[in-house]
N, C-alpha and C positions, 0 to 999 in steps of 0.2 A: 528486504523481503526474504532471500536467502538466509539471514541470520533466524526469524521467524520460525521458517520452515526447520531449520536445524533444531532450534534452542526447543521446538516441539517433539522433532523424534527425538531427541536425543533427552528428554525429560521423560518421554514414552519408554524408550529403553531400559533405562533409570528406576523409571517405576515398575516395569515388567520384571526388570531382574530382581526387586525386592521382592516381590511377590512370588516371582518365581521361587525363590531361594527358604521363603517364609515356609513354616512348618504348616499355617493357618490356610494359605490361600490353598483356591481349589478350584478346578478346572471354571465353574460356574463366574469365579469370582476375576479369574483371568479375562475368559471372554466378555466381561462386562466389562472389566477396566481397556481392553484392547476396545471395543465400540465407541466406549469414550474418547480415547486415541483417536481413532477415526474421527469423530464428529470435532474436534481439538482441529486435529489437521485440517479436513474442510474448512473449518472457519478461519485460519491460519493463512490458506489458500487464497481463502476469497478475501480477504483483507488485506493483502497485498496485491492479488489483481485489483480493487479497489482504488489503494497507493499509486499504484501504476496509473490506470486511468486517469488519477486525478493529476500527480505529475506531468501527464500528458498534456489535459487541460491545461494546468498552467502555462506549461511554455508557451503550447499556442496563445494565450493569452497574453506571453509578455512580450510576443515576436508581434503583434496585433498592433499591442501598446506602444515598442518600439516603430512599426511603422507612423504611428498615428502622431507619434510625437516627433519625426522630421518633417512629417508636412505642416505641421503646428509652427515649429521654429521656422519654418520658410514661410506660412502665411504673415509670422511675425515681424519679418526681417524687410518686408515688402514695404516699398515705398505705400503712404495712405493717399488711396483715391481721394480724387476729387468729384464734388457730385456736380453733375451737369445740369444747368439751368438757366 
């Protein structure tokens, strides 16, 4: 998630300084490219909270699975009833 966030500013920077530096770019064309940055990073953001969430999910899922599969091996290991009749 953290690498995300980085490899985003730091490709933001990257592009800013060329622009910056560039004889062509011009104010108009900066703040358009930094918007974009922005909207980059939000999705960048949400896509690892995302990551996260579902990470989450899963565990819970496999701590679930894990309980679900000791009671499984103990109904297993149970002597078989016998039916009354």
């Amino acid at each position: 998630m953290k690498q995300y966030l980085t490899a985003a500013r730091t490709l933001g920077v990257v592009i800013f300084a060329a622009l910056s530096l560039g004889a062509c770019a011009t104010r108009s064309d900066i703040e358009a490219i930094n918007s974009r940055l922005d909207s980059i990073d939000a999705r960048v953001q949400s896509a690892a909270q995302s990551a996260e969430s579902a990470n989450q999910s899963a565990q819970r899922a496999n701590q679930r699975l894990d309980q679900m599969e000791g009671r499984i091996q103990q109904l297993e290991t149970q002597p078989a009833r016998r039916a009354r009749g």
